[in-house]
FIROTI-423454 format. One record per atom (N, C-alpha, C): x, y, z. Coordinates in Angstrom, 3 decimals. Layout:
# FIROTI-423454
- X/Y/Z
...
END
This chain:
# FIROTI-423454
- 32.971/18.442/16.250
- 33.641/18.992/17.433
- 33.788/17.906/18.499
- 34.810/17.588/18.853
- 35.082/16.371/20.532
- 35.178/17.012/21.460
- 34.957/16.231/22.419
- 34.696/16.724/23.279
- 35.320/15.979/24.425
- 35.754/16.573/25.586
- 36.960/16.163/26.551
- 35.719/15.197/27.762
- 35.757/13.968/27.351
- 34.835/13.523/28.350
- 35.109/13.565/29.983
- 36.503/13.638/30.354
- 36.857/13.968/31.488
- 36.383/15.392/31.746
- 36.924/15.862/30.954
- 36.470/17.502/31.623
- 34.422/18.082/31.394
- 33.863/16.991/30.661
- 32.476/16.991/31.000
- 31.546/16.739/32.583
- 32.373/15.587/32.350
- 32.114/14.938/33.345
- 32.669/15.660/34.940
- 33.581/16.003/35.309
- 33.714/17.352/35.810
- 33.057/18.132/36.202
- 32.628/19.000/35.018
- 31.692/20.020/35.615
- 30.412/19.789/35.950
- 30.096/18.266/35.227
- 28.604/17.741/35.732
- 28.630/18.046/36.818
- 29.957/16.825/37.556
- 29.832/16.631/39.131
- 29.551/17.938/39.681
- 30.406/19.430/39.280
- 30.550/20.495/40.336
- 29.122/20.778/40.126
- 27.860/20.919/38.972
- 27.401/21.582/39.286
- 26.532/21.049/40.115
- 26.388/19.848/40.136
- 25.520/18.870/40.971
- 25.756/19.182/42.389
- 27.048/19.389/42.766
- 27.632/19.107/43.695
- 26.935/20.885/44.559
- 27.194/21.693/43.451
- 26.715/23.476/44.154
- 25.359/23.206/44.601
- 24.333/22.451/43.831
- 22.963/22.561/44.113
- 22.951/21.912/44.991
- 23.335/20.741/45.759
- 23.241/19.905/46.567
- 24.219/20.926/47.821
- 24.734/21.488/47.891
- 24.777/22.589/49.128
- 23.887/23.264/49.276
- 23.307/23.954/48.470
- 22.591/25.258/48.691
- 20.756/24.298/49.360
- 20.838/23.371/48.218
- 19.494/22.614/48.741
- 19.896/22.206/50.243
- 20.801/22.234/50.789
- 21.554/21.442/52.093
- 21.215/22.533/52.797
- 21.905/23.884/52.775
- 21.512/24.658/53.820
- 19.787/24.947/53.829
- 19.346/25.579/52.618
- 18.226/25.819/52.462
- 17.063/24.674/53.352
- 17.437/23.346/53.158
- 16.272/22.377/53.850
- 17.666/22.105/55.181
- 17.294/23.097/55.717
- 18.284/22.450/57.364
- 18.138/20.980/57.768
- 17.516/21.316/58.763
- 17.228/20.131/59.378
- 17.554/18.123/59.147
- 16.163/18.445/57.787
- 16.039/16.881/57.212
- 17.655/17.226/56.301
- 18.297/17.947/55.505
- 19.324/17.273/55.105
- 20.774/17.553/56.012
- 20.890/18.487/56.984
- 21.842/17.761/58.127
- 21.793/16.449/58.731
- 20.586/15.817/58.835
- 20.623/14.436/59.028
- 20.587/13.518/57.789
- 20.485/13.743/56.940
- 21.069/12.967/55.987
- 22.664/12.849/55.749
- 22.990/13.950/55.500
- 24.459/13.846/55.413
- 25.718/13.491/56.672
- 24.408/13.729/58.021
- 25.187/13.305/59.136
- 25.408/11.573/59.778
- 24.256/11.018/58.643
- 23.817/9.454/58.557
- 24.608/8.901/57.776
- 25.082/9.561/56.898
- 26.174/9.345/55.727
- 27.738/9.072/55.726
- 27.806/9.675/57.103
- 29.365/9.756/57.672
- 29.792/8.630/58.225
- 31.243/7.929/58.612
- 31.583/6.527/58.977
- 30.547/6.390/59.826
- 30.757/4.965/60.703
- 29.851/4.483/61.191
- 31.001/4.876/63.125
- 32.288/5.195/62.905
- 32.856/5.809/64.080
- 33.267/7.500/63.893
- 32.189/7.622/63.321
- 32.475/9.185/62.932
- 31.251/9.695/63.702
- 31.534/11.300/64.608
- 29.859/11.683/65.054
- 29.843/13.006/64.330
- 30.376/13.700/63.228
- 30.653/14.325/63.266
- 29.653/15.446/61.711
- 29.231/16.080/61.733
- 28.062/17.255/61.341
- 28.834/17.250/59.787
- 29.779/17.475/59.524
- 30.038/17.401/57.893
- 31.185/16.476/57.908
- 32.534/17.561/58.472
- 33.771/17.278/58.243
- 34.513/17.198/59.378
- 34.339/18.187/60.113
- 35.292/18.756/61.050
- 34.496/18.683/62.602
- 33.182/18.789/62.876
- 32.334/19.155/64.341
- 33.030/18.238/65.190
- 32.975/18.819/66.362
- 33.389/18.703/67.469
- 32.590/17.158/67.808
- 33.334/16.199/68.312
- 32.732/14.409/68.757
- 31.372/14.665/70.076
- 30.602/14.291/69.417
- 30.015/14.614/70.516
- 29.529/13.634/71.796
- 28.768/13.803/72.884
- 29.261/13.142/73.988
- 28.446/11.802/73.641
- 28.635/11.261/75.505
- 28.535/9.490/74.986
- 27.029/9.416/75.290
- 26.252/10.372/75.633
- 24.570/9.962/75.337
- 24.760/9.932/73.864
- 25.210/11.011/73.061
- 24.711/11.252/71.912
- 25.054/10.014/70.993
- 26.276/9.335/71.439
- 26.821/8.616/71.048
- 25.765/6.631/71.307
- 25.301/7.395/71.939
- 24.174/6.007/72.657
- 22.962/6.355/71.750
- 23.074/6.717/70.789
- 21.956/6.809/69.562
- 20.276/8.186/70.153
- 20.817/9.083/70.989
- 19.910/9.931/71.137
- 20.551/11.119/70.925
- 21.038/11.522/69.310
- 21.927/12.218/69.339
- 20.693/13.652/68.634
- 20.274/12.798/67.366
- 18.884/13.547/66.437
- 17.997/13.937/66.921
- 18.195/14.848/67.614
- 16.585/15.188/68.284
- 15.714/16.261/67.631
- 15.812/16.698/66.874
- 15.408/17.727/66.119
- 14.180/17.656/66.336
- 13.398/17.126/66.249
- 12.230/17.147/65.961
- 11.051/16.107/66.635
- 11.707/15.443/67.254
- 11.023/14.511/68.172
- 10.191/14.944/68.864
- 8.659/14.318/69.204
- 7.998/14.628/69.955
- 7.694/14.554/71.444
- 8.484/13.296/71.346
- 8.991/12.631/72.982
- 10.318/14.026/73.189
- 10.925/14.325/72.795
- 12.210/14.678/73.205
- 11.979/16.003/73.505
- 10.628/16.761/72.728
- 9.694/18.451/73.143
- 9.675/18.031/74.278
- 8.696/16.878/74.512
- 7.730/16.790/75.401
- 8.925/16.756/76.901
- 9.600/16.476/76.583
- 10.933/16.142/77.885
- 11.694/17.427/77.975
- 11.648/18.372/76.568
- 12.158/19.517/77.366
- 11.611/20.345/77.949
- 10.497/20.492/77.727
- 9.069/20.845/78.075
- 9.218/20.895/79.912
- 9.729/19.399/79.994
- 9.022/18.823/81.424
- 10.212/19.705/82.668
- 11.688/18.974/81.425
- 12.875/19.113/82.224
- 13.516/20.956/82.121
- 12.754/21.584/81.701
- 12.996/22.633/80.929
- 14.521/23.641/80.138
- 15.156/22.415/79.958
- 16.509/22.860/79.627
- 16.311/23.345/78.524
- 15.606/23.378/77.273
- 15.750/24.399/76.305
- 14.944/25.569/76.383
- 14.319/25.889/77.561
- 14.265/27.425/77.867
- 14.582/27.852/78.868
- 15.945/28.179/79.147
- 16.424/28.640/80.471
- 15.725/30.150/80.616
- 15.987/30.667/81.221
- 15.748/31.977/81.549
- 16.308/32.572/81.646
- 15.810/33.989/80.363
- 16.990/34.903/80.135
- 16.573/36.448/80.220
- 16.841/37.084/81.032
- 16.120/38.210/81.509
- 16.411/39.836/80.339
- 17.248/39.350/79.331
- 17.688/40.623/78.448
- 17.075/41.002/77.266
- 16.069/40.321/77.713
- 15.111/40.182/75.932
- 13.914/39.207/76.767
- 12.740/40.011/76.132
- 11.412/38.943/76.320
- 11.068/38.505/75.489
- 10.537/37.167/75.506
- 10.127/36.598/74.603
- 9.276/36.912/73.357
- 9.560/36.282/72.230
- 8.222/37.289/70.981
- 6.949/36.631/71.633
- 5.804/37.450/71.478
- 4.407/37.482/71.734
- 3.553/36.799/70.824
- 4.291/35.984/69.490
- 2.839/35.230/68.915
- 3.258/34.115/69.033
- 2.061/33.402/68.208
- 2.475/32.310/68.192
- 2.286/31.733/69.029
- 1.782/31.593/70.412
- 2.016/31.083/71.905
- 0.638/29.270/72.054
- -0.050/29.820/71.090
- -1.041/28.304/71.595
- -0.506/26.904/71.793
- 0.824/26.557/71.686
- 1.324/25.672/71.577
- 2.520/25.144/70.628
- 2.935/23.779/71.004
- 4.807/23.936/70.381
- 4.429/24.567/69.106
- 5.445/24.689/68.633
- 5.778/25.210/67.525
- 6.609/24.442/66.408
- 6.668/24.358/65.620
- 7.554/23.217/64.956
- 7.852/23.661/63.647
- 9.595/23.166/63.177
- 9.961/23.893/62.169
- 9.577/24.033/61.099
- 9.572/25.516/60.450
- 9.067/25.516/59.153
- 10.327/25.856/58.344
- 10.119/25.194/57.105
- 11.442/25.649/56.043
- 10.997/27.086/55.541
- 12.400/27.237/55.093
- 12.663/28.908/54.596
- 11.718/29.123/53.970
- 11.067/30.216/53.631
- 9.887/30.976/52.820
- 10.869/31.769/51.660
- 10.908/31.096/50.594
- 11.811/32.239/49.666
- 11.038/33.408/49.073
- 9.400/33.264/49.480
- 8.650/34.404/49.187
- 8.830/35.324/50.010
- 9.318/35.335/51.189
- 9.680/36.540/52.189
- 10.915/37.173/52.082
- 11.712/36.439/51.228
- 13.046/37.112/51.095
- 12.864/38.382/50.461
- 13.341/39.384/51.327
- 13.346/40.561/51.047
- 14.467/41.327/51.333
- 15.405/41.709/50.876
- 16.653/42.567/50.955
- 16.173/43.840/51.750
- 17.002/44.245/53.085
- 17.081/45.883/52.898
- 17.983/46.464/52.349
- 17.581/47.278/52.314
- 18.518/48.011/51.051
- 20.203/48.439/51.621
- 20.161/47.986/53.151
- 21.853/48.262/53.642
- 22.309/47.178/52.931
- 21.787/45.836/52.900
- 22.374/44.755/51.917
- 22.418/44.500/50.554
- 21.512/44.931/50.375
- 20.804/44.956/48.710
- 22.059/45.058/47.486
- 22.912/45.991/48.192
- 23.560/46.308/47.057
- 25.197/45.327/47.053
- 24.734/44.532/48.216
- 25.652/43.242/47.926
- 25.618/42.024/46.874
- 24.525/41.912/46.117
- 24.295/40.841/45.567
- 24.044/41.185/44.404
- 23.987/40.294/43.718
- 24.251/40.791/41.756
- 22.730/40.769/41.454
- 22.517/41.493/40.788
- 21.344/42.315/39.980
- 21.287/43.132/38.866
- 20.310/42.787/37.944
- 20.302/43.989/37.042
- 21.047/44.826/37.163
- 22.155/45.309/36.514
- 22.562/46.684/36.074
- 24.057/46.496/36.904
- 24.090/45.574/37.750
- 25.471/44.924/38.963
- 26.145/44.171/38.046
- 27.189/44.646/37.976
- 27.966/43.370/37.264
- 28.426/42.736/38.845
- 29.076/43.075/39.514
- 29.263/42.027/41.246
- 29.065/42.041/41.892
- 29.208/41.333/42.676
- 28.681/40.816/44.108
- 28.059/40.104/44.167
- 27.667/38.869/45.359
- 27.245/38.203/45.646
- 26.269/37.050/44.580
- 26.268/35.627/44.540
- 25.423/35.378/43.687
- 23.940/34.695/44.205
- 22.962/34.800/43.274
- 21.562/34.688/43.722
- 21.597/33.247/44.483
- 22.732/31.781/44.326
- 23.035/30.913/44.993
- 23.316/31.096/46.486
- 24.063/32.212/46.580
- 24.914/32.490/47.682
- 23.591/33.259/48.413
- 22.759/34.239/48.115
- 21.617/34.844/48.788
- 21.160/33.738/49.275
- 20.611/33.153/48.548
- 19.197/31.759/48.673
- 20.468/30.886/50.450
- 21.650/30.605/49.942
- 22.336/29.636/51.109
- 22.151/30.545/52.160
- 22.776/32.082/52.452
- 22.339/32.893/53.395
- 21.042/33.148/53.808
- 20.348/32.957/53.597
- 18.617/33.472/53.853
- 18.295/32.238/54.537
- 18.575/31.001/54.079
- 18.591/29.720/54.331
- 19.057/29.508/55.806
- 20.398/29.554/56.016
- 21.345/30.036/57.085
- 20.647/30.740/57.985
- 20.211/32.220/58.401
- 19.652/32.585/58.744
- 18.289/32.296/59.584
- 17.675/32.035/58.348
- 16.328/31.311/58.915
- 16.372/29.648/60.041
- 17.134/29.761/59.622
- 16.775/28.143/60.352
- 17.594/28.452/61.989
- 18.775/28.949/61.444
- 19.314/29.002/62.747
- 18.545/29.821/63.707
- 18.335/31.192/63.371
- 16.968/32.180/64.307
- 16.315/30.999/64.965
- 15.300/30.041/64.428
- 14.263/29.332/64.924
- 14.635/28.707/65.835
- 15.961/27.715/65.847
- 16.428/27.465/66.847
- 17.042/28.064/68.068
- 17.646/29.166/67.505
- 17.910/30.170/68.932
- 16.539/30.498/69.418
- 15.488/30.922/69.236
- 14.685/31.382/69.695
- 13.401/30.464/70.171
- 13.763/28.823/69.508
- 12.945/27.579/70.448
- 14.278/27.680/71.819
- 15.372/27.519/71.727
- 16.059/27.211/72.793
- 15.874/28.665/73.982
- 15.770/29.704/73.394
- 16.086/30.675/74.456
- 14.241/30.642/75.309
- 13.632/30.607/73.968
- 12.226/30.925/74.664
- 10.825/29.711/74.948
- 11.743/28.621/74.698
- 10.420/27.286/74.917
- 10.384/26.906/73.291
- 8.974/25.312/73.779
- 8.868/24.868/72.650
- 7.567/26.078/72.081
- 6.884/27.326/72.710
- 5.986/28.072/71.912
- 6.880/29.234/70.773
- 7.954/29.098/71.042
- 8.821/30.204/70.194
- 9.216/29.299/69.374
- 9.803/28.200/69.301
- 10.371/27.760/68.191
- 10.543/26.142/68.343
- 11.725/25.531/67.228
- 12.287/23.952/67.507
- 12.918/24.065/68.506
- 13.195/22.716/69.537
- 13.694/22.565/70.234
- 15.460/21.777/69.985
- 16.204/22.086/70.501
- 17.463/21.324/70.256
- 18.447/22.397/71.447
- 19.092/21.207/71.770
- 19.822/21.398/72.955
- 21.555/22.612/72.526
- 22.215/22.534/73.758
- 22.881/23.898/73.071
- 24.624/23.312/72.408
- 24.933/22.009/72.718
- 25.435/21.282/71.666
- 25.272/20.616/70.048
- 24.116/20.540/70.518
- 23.342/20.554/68.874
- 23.238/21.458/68.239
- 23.100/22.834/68.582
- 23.072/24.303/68.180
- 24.292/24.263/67.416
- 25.220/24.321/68.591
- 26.539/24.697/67.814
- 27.085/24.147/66.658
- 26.549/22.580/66.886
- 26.911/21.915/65.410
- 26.025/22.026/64.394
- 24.679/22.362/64.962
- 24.046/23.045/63.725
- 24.329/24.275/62.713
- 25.105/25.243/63.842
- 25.594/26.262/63.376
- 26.847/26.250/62.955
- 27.300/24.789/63.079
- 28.875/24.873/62.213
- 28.262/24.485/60.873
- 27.458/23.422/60.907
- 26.715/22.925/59.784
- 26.684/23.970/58.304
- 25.867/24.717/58.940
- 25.747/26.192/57.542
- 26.874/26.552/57.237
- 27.417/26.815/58.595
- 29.425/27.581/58.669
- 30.227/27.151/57.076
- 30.136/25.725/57.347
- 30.585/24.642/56.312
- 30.266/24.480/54.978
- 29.053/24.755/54.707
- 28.091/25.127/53.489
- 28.666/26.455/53.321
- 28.412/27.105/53.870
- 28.658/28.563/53.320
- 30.527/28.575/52.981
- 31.236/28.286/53.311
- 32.243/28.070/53.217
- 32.848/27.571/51.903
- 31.896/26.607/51.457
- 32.047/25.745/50.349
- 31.877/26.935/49.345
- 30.653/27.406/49.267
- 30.059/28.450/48.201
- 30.656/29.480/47.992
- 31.608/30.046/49.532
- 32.411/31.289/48.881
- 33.469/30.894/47.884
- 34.157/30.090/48.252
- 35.067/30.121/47.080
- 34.528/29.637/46.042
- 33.053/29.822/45.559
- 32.735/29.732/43.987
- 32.155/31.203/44.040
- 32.638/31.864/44.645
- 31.518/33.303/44.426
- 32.900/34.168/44.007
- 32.869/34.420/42.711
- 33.858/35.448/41.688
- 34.146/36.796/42.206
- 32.818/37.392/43.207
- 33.202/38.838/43.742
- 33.290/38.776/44.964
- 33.768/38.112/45.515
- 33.717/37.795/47.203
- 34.405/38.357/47.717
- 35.322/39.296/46.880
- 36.633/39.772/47.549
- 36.083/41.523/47.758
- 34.950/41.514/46.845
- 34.027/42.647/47.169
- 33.405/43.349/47.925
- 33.238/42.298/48.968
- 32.277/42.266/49.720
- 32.337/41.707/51.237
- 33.780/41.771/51.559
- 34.582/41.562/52.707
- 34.240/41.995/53.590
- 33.351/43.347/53.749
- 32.914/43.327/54.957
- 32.084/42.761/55.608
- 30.902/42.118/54.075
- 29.544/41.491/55.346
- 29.930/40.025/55.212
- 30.825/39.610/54.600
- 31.451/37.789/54.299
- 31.936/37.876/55.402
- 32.854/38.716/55.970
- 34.023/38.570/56.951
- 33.134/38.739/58.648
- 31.971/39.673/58.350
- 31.168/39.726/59.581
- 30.480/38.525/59.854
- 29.804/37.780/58.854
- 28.814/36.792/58.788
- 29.696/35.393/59.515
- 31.104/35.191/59.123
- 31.778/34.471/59.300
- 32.371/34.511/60.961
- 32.513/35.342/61.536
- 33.153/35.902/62.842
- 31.501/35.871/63.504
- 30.610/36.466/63.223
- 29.102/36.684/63.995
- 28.704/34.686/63.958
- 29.020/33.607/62.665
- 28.672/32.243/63.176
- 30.018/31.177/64.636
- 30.777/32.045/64.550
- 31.463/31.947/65.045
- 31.355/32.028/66.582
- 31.014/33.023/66.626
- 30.615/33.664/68.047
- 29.384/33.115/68.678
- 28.451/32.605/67.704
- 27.300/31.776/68.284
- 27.922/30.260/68.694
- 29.115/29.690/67.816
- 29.435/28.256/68.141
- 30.112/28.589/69.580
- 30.903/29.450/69.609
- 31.483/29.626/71.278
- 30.310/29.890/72.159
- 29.575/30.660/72.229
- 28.359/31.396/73.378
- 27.233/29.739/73.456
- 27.428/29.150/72.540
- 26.666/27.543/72.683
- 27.736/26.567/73.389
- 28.915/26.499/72.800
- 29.603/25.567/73.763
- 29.810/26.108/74.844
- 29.695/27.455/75.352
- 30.246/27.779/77.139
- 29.003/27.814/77.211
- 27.623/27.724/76.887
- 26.703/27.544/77.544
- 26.399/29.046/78.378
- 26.780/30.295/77.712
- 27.004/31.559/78.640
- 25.697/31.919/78.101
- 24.688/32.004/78.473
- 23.281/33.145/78.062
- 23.349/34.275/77.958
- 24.689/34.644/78.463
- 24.717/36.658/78.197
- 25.147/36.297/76.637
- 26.120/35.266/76.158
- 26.282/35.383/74.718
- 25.555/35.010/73.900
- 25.100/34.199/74.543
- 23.843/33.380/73.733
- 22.523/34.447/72.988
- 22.427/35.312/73.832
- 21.396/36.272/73.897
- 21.928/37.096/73.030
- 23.171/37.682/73.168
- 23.721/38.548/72.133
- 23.699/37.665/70.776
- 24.183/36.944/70.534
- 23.687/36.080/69.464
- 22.662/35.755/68.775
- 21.802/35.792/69.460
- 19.993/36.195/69.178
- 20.120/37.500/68.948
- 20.180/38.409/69.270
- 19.809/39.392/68.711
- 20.579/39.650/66.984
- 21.468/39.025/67.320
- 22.328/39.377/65.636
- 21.406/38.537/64.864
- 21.158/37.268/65.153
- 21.053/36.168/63.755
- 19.560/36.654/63.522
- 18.765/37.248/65.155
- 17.204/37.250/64.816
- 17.478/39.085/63.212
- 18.108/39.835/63.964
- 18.732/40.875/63.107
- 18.387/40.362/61.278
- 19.621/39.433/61.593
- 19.899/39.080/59.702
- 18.712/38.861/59.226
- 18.280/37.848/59.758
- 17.077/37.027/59.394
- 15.640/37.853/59.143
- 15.181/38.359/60.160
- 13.919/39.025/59.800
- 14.158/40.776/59.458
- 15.449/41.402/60.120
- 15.481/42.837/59.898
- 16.229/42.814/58.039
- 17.498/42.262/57.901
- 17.974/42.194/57.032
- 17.426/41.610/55.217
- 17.152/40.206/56.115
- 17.327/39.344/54.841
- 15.396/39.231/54.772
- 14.676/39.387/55.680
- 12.941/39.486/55.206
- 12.790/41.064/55.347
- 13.397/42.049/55.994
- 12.937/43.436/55.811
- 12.077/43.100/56.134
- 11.391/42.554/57.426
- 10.395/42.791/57.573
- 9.753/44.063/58.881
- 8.914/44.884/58.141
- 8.674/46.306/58.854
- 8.180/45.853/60.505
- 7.376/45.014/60.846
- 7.220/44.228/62.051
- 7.416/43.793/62.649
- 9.204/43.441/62.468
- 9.828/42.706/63.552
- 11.011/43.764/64.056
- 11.019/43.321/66.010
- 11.798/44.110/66.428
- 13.097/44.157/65.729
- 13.808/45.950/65.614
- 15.229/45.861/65.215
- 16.102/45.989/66.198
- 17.108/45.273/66.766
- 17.355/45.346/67.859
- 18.926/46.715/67.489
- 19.396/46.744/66.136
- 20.857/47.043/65.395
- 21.789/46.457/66.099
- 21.855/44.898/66.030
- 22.844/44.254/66.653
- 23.616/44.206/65.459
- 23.756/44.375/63.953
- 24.670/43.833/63.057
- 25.292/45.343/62.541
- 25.973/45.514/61.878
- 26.973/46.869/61.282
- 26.000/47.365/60.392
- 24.864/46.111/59.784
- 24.299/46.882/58.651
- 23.123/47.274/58.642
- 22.624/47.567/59.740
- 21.099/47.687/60.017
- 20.575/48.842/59.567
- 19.267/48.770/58.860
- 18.776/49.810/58.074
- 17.875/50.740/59.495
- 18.105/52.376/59.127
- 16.902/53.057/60.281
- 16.086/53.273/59.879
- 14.748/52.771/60.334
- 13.693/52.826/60.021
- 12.573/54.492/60.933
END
């Protein structure tokens, strides 16, 4: 039997190419800066498309993710916790910064308003277990950062609210990639088409810098993340998303 070495070679690349997204959203942080190190050397730009960003960032203090000097300065200067009177802050956690943790795929837990989006036993469609893992991924990381920026370095990472947004185009972009390999996507238009319009709405409420949106935005992504996609019985439900389960 021969075999079409072009068309091997091919699908090597794609499948290489799927895992290396999903590992992309899934490890935020460290591989947005890889791939953002990767780009020309007059390029500032988060994958493909993000918005140029300004001329500090451009003066090589653009990565702050995780810096300890750069806590310690928002800390001082307190711009990543403004004050936002529509939501109080969560209550644990408080002894000190806080610093990012990657996704827990042991907490992934479906509620069952979503559940029946994604392929499973006995499902022939919807959603694939790739596409869960990039969403849960998505989710998680972005929450942490809305909720270091809205509530200090004891709630979460710190990163400023231009960095947000390109963080949150970041996934936008990933996830983007993956739908058009997802066969039932056309299935499932309502929570693709929400998820897509709800990252959306966080990149605007970060570039106007508005905290009434910003806040509404927190409540959706904190929503996906711990009500939706961890079900978890302990965290506030605020029903900021269409699909919120009543408990």
């Amino acid at each position: 039997m021969e075999f079409d070495r072009k068309k091997v070679a091919t699908l090597a690349g794609t499948v290489v190419l799927a895992g290396a997204l999903i590992a992309a959203a899934f490890y935020g942080p460290s591989a947005w800066k890889v791939l953002r190190n990767q780009s020309p050397p007059d390029s500032d730009q988060v994958v493909t498309q993000v918005p140029l960003v300004d001329a500090a960032e451009k003066n090589g203090t653009e990565n702050r993710v995780e810096s300890p000097a750069d806590q310690k300065q928002n800390e001082t200067t307190g711009k990543a916790a403004p004050a936002v009177s529509i939501n109080t802050p969560p209550q644990e956690d408080t002894s000190g910064t806080k610093k990012y943790k990657e996704p827990d795929l042991k907490l992934l837990d479906l509620a069952p308003s979503i559940a029946g989006l994604f392929v499973k036993e006995g499902v022939e469609s919807g959603l694939s277990e790739a596409a869960k893992t990039l969403l849960f991924g998505a989710a998680w990381n972005i929450h942490e950062y809305v909720d270091g920026y809205l509530f200090g370095p004891t709630a979460g990472p710190q990163m400023n609210e231009q960095d947000i947004k390109k963080y949150i185009f970041f996934h936008k972009t990933l996830w983007d990639k993956q739908l058009k390999n997802e066969v039932s996507a056309d299935k499932v238009t309502g929570f693709t088409g929400y998820f897509d319009v709800m990252l959306n709405r966080g990149m605007d409420a970060f570039d106007s810098k508005d905290k009434s949106r910003i806040e509404q935005f927190h409540q959706e992504i904190h929503d996906l993340d711990s009500h939706l996609f961890r079900n978890d019985s302990s965290a506030k439900v605020y029903g900021a998303t269409p699909f919120a389960t009543k408990r």
